[in-house]
N, C-alpha and C positions, 0 to 999 in steps of 0.2 A: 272471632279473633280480632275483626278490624274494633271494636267496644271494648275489647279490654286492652289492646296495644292502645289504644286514645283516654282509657279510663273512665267510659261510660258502664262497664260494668267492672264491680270489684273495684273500684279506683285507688285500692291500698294494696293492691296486692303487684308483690313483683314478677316480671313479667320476662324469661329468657325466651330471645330468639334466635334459632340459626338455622340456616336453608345447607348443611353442610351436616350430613349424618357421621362423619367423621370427629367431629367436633365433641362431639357427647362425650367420650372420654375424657375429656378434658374438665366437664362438670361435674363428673359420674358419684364424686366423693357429696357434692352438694344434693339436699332433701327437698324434695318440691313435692307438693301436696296432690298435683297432680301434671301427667304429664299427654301431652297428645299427638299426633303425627300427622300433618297433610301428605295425604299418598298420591295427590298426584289426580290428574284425570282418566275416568274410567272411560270403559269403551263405550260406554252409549254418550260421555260426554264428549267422548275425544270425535265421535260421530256429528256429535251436534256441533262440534268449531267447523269442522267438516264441511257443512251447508253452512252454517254462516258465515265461514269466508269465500263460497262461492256464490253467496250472494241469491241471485231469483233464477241465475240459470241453473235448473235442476238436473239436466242433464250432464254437465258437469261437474254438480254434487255428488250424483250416483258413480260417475267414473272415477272420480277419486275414493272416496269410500270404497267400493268394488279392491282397487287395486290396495289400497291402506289396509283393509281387514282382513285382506286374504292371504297377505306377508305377514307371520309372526312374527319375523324379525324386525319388521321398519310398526308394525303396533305395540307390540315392547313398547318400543319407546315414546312414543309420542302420548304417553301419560304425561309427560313434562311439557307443558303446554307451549315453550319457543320450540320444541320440537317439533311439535302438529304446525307449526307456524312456516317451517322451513319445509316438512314436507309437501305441504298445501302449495308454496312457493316455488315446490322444482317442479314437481307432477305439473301444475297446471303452467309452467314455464314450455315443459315439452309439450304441453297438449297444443300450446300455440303453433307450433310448427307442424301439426299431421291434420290434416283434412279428414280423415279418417275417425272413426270409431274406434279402430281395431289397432289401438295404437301399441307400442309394445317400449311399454314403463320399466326404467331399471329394476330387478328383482332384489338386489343385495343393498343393503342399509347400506354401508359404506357407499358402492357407487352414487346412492340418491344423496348420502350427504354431501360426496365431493363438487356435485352442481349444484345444489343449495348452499351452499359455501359461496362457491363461486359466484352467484347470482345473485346474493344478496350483495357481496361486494361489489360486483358492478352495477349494479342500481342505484349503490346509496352512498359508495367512494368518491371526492372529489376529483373531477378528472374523465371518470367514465359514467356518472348520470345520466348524463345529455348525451351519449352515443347510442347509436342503435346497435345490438349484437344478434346473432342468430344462433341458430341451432345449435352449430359445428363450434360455437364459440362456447356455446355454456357446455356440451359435451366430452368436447374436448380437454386432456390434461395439459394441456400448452398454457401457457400465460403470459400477460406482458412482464417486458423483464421487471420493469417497477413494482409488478404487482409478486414477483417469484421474488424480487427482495425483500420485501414485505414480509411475506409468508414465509421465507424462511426466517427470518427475525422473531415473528409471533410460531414458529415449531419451537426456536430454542429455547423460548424464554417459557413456552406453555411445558416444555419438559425439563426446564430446572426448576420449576413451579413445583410439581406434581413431586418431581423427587426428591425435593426437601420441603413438603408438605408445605409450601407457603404460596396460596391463591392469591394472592394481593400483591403486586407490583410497585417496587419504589419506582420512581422518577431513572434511575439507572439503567436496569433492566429494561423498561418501555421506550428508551433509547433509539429515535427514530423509527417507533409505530407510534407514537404519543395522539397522533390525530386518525389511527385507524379506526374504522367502524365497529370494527370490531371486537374493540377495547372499549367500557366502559371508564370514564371518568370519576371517582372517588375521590371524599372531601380531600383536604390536602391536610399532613399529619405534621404535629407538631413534633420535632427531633430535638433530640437531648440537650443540642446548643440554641434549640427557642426557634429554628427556623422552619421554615414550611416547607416540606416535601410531598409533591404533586405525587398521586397514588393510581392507580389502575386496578381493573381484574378485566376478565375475559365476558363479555355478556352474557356467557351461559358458562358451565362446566364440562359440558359435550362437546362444546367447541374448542376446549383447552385440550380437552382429551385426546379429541380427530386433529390438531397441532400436534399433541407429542409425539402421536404413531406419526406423524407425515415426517416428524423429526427423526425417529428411529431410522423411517424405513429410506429417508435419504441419505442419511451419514454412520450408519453403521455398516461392517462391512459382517459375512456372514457368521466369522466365528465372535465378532462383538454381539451379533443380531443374538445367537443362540444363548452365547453366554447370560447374556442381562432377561431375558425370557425366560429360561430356566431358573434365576435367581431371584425373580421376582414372583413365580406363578402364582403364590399362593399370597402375594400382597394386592388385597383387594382395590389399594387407589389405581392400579392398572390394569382392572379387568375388563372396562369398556376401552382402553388404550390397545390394552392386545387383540380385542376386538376388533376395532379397525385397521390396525397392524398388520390381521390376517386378509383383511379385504384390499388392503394395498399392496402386501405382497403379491398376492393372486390375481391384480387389475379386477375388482369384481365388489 
């Protein structure tokens, strides 16, 4: 891929990319001679980020793997390799705090992504790098208020994203999250009157996704919650949405 995206092989040949399986409709009328898919990583590869982000202690390779393969829900997903990233990131966040072996690791996706969320935030946000947090902190669903403004700023805008199919953020929209971690920075796009408007997307699309269910499930009330649920079920951009949706309703 990377040889023909640089024109080391085929150097004539045109080249569509999009990491957005939605997208294809949009070329679908267009003929290309050949067409391919990266699916993602497999289990023996999503095994092997596994150990190699745990580095030479083995024994906390096999703890994570152990608890990673034996949820089919949280190995689902972590084919998408920032996902193996975040999970690698909470599990061995909690492992910090138990002495023990016998430690007892969130079971349900959602919960593990709500502290890999969280922890990646305070890691890498300016403001809380340099502090130390514990346990009860990355566990916990409390937050600093600066950071619950935030976050609800990045649910609104991650689910008027989604619902009008537009992953890319003008400069409006990203209205006071413009320097979250969270948000990728994008060239800046030239508009119809020749000026530059500063662009965004979300660093992952899992992460837009666990925003809009966090959006749902705090400002809807129960007959909005049912209504937009049932009118959506079978619109596939909100099936990993209603996913976490049901893990936040259920605390789980």
């Amino acid at each position: 891929y990377q040889w023909l995206v640089t024109g080391k092989l085929l150097k004539d040949a045109t080249v569509v990319t999009t990491t957005r399986p939605r997208a294809l409709s949009s070329i679908a009328h267009l003929k290309f001679d050949k067409i391919y898919e990266i699916l993602g990583l497999s289990s023996e590869q999503v095994k092997e980020y596994v150990f190699k982000y745990a580095g030479d202690d083995k024994q906390v390779a096999e703890t994570l793997w152990q608890h990673i393969s034996s949820n089919t829900s949280v190995l689902s997903l972590c084919y998408i390799p920032v996902n193996s990233f975040l999970m690698c990131s909470c599990l061995w966040q909690i492992m910090q705090f138990h002495r023990s072996t016998d430690i007892d690791f969130p079971s349900y996706f959602t919960k593990v992504y709500k502290i890999a969320v969280k922890a990646f935030y305070l890691k890498h946000a300016k403001g809380f790098r340099d502090k130390h947090f514990g346990r009860k902190d990355y566990e916990s669903d409390d937050l600093p208020i600066e950071v619950e403004d935030q976050f609800s700023i990045l649910g609104r805008v991650a689910f008027e994203g989604i619902k009008e199919g537009q992953l890319i953020l003008g400069e409006n929209e990203a209205h006071g999250v413009e320097d979250c971690v969270l948000l990728h920075r994008l060239p800046d796009r030239l508009t119809v009157t020749s000026d530059q408007e500063q662009q965004f997307c979300f660093i992952n699309l899992t992460i837009q996704e666990f925003f809009a269910a966090r959006h749902i499930a705090n400002t809807m009330n129960a007959t909005e919650l049912r209504n937009f649920v049932s009118g959506n079920m079978q619109n596939g951009r909100w099936q990993l949405v209603f996913h976490f949706l049901s893990g936040l309703m259920s605390n789980q």
